[in-house]
N, C-alpha and C positions, 0 to 999 in steps of 0.2 A: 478569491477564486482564480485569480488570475495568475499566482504564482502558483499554485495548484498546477492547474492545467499546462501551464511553462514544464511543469519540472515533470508531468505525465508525458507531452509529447516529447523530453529527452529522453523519458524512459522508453518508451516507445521505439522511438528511435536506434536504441544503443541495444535494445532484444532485435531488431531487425540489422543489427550488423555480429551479433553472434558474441556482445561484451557484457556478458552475464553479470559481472562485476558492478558495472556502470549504470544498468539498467536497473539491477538489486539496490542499488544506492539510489538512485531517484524514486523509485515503487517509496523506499522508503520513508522519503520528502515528501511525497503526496499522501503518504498516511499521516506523518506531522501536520501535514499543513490541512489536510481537510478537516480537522479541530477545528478549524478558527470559520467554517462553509458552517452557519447557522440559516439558512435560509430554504433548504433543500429539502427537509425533513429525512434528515440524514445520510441523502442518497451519495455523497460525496464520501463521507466517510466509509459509508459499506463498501464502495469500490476501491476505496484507497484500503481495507483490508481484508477484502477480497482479492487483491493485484499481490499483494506482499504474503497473503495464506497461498498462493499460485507461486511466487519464489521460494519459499520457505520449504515447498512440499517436492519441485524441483529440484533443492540440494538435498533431500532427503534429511529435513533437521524435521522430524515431525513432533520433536515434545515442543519448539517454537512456536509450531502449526499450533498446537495445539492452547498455547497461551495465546497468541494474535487471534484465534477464533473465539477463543473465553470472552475475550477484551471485546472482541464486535459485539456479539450477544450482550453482556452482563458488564457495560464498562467499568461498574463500581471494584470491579474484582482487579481492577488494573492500578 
């Protein structure tokens, strides 16, 4: 949970300095890493792909949106 949270508040961090780049890349880490948040009854992962369907939808890639949103609902499809 804790490398979780680490790599949320860079993301965080790096959309409040306007590095779209940087911040896409840790959303990303936090959707990896909130796999491993068994304790939550999932609430970690919905928001680690909930943060990356809110980048995904920003660059305008909506067939990705629309596989990252599959993967939330229906993980077996991933």
């Amino acid at each position: 949970m804790q490398v979780y949270q680490s790599h949320h508040y860079l993301a965080k961090y790096f959309q409040s300095t306007g590095d779209k780049w940087l911040a896409d890349h840790f959303y990303e880490n936090c959707l990896h890493y909130s796999a491993s948040v068994t304790n939550d009854d999932g609430k970690v992962a919905a928001e680690g792909h909930c943060n990356v369907g809110i980048c995904l939808e920003e660059a305008g890639k909506y067939f990705s949106l629309s596989l990252v949103m599959s993967c939330a609902v229906v993980p077996a499809l991933c």
